[in-house]
C-alpha positions in Angstrom: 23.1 -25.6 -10.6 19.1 -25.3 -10.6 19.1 -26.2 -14.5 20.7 -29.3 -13.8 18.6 -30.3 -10.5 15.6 -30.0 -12.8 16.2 -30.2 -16.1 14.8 -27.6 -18.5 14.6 -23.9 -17.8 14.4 -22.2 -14.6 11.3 -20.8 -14.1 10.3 -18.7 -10.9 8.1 -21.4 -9.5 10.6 -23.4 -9.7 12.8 -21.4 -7.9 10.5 -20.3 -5.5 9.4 -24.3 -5.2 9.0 -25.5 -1.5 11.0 -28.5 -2.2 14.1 -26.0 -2.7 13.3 -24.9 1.1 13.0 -27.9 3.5 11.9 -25.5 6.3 9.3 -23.9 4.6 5.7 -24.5 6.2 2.9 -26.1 4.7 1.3 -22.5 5.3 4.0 -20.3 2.8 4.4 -23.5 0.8 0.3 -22.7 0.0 0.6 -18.8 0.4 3.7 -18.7 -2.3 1.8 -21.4 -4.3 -1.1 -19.1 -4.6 0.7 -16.0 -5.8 2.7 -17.5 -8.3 -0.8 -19.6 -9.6 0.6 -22.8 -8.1 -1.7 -25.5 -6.3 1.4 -27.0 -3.8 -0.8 -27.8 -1.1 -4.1 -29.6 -0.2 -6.0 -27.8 0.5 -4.7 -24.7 -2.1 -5.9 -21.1 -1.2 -8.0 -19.3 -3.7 -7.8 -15.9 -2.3 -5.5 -13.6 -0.2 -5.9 -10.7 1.6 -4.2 -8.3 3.6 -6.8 -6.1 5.4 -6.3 -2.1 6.2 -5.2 -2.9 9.8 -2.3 -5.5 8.7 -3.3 -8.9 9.2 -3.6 -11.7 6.0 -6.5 -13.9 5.9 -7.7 -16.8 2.8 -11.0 -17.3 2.2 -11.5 -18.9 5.5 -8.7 -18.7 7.6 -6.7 -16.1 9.6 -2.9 -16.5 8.6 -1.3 -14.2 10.5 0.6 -10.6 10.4 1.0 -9.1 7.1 4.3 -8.2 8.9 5.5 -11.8 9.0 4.1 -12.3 5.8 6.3 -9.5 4.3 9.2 -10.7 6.1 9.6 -14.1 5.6 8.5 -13.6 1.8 11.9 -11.1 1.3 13.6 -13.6 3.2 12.7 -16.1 0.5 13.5 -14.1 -2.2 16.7 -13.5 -1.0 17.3 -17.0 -0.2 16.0 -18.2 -3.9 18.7 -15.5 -5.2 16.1 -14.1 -8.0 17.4 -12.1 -10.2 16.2 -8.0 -10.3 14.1 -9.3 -13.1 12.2 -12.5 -11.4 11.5 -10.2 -8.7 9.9 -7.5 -10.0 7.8 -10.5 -11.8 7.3 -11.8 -8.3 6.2 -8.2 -7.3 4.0 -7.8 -10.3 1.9 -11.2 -9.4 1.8 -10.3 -5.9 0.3 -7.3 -6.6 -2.6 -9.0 -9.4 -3.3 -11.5 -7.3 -3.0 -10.5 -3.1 -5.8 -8.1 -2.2 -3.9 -5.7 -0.1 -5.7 -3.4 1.8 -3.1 -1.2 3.5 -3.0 2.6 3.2 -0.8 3.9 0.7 2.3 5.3 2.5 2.4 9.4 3.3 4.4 11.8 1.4 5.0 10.7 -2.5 4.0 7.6 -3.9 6.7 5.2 -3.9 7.6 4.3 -8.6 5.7 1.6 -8.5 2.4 3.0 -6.6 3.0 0.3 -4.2 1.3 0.2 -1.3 3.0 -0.5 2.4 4.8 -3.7 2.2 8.8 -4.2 1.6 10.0 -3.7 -1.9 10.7 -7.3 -3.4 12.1 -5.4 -6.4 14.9 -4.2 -4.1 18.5 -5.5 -4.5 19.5 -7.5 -1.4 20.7 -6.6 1.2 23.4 -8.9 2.9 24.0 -8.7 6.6 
């Protein structure tokens, strides 16, 4: 049990901690870090972006595709096996912190007013 591991009570970064996920990169070690207010790397980032074309960029670096990004962070929410409330509280801080610049999707706005990106308030789904 995660209690037990760490002692104390379970807080999303912990859960969400790179150490919990030995394959995690240095790069969503930092990215993760950063929207939960965590310095895990060295370098930390101190700003993320998604830009109106779909690629995620730091304050001085390119990371990638905002697609990858979205992926691999609803694969790791899945893998962390947060709870409906922890990831709408993931949501919520992703939202305050990542500047995301993608259109809003056609047709009605989604509950949340979220823009394009997966819903990491959604139950999971298993394959």
């Amino acid at each position: 049990m995660l209690t037990a591991c760490y002692g104390g009570p379970v807080t999303l970064a912990r859960k969400l901690h790179p150490e919990r996920f030995t394959d995690m990169s240095g790069k969503m070690a930092a990215i993760v870090g950063y929207i939960l207010g965590e310095s895990w790397t060295e370098p930390a980032i101190t700003a993320l972006s998604v830009t109106s074309d779909g690629f995620v960029t730091t304050e001085s670096e390119f990371m990638g595709e905002a697609a990858d990004l979205d992926r691999n962070l609803l694969n790791l929410l899945i893998a962390a096996e947060l709870t409906p409330d922890e990831r709408a509280e993931f949501e919520r801080l992703y939202r305050e912190r990542v500047d995301d610049w993608r259109p809003v999707l056609s047709g009605p706005a989604p509950a949340t007013a979220r823009l394009v990106r997966p819903d990491f308030g959604a139950p999971p789904i298993l394959a």
